[in-house]
ChimeraX commands (.cxc) that place a marker at each C-alpha (Angstrom):
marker #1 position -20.76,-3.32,-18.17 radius 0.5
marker #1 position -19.52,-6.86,-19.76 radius 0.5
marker #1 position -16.17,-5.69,-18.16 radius 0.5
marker #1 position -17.19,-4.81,-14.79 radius 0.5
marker #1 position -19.21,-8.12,-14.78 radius 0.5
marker #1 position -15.89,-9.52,-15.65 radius 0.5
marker #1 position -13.51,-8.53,-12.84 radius 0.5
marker #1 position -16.52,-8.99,-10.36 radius 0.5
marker #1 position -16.65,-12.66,-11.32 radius 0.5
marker #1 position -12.45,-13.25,-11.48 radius 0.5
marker #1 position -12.73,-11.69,-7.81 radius 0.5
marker #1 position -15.37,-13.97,-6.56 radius 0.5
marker #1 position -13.81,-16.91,-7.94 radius 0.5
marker #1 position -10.61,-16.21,-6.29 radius 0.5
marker #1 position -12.15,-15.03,-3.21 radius 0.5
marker #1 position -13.96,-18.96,-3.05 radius 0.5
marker #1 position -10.80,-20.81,-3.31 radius 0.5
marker #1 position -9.06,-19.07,-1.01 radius 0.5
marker #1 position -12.35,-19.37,1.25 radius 0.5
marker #1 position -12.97,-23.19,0.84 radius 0.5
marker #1 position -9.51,-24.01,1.66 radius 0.5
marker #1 position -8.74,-27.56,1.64 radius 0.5
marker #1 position -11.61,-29.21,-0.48 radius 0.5
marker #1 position -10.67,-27.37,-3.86 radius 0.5
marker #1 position -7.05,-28.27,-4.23 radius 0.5
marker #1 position -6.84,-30.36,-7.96 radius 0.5
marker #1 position -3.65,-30.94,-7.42 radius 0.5
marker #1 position -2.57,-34.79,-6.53 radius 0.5
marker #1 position 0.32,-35.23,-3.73 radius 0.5
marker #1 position 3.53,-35.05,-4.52 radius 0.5
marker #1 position 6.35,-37.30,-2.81 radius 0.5
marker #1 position 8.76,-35.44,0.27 radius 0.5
marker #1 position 11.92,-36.70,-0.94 radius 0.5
marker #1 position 14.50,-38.55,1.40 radius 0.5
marker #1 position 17.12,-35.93,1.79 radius 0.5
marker #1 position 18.68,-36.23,5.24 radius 0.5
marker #1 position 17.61,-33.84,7.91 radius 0.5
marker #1 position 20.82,-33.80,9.82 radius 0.5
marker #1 position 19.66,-35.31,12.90 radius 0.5
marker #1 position 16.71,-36.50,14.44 radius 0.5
marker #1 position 15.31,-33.90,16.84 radius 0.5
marker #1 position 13.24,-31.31,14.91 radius 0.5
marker #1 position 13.39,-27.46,16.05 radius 0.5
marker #1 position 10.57,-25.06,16.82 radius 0.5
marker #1 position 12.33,-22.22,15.35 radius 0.5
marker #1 position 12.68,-22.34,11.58 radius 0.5
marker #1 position 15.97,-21.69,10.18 radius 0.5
marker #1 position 17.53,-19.16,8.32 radius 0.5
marker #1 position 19.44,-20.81,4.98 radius 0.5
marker #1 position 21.49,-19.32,2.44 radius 0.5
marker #1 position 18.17,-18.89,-0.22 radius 0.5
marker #1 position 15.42,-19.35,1.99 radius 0.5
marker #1 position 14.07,-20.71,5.64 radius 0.5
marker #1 position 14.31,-24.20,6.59 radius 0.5
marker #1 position 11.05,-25.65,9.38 radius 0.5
marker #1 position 11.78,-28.93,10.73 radius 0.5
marker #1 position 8.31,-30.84,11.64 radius 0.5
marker #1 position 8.10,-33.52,13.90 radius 0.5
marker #1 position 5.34,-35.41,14.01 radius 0.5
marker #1 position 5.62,-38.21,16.73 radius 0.5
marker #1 position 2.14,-40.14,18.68 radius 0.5
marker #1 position 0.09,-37.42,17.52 radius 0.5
marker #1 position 1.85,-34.58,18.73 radius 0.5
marker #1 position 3.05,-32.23,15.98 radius 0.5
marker #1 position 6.04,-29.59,16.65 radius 0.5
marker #1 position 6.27,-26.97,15.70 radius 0.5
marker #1 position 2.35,-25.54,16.06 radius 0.5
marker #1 position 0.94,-22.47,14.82 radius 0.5
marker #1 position 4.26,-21.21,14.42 radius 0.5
marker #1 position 4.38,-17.43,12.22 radius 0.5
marker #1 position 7.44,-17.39,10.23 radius 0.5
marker #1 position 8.18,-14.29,7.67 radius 0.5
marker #1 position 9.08,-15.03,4.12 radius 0.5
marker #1 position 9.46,-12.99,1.46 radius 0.5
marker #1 position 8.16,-13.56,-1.91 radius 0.5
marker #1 position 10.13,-16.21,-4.34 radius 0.5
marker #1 position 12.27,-17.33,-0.91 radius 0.5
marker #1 position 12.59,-20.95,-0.88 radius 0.5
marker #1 position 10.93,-22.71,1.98 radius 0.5
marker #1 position 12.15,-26.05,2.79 radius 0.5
marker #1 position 10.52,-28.37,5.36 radius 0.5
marker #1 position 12.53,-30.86,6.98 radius 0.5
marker #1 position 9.83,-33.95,8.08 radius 0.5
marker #1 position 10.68,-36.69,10.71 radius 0.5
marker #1 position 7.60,-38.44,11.41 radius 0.5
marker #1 position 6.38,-42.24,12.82 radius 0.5
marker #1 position 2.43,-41.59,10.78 radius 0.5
marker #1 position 1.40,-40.94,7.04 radius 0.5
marker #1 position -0.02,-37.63,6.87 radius 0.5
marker #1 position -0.26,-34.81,4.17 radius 0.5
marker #1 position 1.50,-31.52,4.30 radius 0.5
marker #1 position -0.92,-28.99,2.25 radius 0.5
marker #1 position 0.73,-25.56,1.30 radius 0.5
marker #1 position -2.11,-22.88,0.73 radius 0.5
marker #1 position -0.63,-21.08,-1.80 radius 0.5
marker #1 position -0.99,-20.15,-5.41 radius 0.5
marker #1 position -0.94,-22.35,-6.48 radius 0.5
marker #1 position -1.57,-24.95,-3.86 radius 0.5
marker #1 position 1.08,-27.70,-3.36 radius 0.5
marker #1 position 0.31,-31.12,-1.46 radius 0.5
marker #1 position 3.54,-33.47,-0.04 radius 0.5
marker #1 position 2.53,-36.85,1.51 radius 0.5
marker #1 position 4.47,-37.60,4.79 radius 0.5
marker #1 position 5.40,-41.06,5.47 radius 0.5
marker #1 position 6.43,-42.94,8.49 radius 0.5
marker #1 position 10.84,-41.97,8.52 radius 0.5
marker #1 position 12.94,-39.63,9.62 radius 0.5
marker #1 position 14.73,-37.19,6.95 radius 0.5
marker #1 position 12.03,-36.38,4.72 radius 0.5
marker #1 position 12.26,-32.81,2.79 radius 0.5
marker #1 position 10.54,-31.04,0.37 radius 0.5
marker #1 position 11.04,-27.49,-0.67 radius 0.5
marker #1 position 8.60,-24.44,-2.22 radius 0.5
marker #1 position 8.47,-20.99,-3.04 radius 0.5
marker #1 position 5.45,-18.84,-2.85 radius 0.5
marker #1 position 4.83,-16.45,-4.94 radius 0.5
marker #1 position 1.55,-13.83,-3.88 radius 0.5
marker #1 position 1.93,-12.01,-1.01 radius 0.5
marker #1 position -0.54,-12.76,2.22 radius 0.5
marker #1 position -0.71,-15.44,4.58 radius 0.5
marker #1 position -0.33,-19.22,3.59 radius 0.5
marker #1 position -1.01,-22.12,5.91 radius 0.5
marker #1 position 0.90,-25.19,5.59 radius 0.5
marker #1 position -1.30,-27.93,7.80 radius 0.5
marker #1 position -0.82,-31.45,8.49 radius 0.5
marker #1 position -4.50,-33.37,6.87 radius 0.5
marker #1 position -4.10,-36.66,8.98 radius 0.5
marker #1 position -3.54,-34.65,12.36 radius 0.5
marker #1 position -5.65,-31.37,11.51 radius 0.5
marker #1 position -2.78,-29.54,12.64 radius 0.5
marker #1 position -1.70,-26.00,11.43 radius 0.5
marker #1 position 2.51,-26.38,11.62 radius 0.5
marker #1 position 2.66,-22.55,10.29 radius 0.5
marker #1 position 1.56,-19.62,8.72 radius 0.5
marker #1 position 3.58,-18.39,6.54 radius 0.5
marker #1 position 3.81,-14.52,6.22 radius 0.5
marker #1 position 4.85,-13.44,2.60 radius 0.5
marker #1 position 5.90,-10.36,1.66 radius 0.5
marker #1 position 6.63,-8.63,-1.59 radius 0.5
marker link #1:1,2 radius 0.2
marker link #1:2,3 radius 0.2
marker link #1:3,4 radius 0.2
marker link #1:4,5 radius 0.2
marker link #1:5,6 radius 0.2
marker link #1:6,7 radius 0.2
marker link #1:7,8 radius 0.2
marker link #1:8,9 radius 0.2
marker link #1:9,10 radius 0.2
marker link #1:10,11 radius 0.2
marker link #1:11,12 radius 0.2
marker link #1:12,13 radius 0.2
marker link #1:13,14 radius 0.2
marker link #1:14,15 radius 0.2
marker link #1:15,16 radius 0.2
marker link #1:16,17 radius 0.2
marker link #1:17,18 radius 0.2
marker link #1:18,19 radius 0.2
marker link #1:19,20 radius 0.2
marker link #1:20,21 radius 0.2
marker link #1:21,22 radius 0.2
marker link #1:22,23 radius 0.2
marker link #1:23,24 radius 0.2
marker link #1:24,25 radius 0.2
marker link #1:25,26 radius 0.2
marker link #1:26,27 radius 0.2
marker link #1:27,28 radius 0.2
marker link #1:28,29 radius 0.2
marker link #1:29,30 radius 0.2
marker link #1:30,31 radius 0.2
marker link #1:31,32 radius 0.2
marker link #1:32,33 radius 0.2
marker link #1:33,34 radius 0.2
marker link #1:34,35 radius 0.2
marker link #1:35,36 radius 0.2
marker link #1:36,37 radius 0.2
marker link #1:37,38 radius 0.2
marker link #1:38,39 radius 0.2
marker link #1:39,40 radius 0.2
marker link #1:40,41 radius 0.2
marker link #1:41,42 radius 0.2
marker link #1:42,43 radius 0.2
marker link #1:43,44 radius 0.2
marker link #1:44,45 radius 0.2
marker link #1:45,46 radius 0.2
marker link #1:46,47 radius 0.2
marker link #1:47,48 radius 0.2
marker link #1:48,49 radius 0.2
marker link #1:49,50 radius 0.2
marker link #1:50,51 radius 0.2
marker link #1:51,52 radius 0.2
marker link #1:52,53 radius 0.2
marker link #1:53,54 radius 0.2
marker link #1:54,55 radius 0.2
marker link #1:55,56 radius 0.2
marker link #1:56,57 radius 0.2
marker link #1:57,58 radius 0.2
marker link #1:58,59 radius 0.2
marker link #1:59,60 radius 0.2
marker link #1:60,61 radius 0.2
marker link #1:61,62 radius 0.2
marker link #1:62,63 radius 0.2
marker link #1:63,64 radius 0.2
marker link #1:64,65 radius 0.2
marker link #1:65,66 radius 0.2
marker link #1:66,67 radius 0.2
marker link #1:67,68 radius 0.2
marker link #1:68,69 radius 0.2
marker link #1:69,70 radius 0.2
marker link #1:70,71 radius 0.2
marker link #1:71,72 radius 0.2
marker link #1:72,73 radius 0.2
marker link #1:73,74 radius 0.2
marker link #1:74,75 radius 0.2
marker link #1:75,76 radius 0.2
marker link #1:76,77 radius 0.2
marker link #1:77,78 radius 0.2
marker link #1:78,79 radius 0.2
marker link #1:79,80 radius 0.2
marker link #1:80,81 radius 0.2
marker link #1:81,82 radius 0.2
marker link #1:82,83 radius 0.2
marker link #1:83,84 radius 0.2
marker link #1:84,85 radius 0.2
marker link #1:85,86 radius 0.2
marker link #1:86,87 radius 0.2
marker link #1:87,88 radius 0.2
marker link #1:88,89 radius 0.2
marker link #1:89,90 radius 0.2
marker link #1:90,91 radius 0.2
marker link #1:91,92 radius 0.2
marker link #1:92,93 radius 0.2
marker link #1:93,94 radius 0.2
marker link #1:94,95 radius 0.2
marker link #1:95,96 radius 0.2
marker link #1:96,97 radius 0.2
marker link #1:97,98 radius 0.2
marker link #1:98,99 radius 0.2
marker link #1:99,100 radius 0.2
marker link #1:100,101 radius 0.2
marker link #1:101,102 radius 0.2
marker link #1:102,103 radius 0.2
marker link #1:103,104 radius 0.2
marker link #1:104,105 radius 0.2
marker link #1:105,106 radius 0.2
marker link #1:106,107 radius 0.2
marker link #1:107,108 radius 0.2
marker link #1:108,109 radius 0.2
marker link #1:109,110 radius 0.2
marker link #1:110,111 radius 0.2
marker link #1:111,112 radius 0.2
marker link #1:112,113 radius 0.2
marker link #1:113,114 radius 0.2
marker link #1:114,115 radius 0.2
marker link #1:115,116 radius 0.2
marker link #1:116,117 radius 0.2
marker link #1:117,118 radius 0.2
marker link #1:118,119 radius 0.2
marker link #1:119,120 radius 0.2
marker link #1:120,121 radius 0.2
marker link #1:121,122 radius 0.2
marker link #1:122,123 radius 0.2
marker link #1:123,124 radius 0.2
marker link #1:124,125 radius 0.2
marker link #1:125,126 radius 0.2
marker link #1:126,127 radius 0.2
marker link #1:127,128 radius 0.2
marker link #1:128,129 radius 0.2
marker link #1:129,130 radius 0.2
marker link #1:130,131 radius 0.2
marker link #1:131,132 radius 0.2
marker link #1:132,133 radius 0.2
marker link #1:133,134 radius 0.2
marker link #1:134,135 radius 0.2
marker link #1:135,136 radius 0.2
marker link #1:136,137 radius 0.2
marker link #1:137,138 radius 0.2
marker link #1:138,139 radius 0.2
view
């Protein structure tokens, strides 16, 4: 019974993070690094690298590119975002664990990130309330 009661609490508690989204994360930002971009003029279609994919967000008077964009990953694949932008913001990853990269006004910013749990995992833009993707993870 003490078992049962167990596993029935675990799931709940992972069922109410992954429910309350944004609000739960205890994790501080981290800095994008300054790694060039290669240009300024961001794509809509993500990239294919060597180890992993490669998004490049542009965030510019508002408008964020790419939107809503579905982009198949599989698990442990790097994923490195490639950030030109002229506002502060904050990238949020929801993964597991959840990751948080502040955006600052300059072109070239990158960070990178693996996920590691299969499903779906947002990555959304705070300042703007933009979704730039949803990442589809598979094992």
């Amino acid at each position: 019974m003490i078992r049962r009661l167990t596993a029935v609490v675990a799931v709940s508690a992972g069922v109410l993070l992954v429910v309350s989204g944004c609000g739960t994360g205890n994790e501080g930002p981290a800095p994008v690094t300054g790694t060039p971009a290669g240009g300024t003029s961001a794509e809509t279609t993500p990239e294919a690298a060597d180890d992993g994919v490669v998004i490049d967000v542009r965030i510019s008077e508002g408008t964020v590119t790419p939107t809503n964009e579905r982009i198949d990953v599989a698990v442990g694949q790097t994923v490195t975002v490639r950030i030109d932008s002229d506002a502060d913001d904050e990238l949020h990853v929801h993964a597991v664990p959840e990751h948080s990269f502040e955006i600052h006004p300059g072109t070239g910013q990158q960070t990178q990130f693996a996920v590691e749990v299969p499903g779906q995992v947002a990555l959304e833009l705070h300042e703007t309330g933009k979704t730039v993707a949803t990442l589809l993870v598979r094992p």
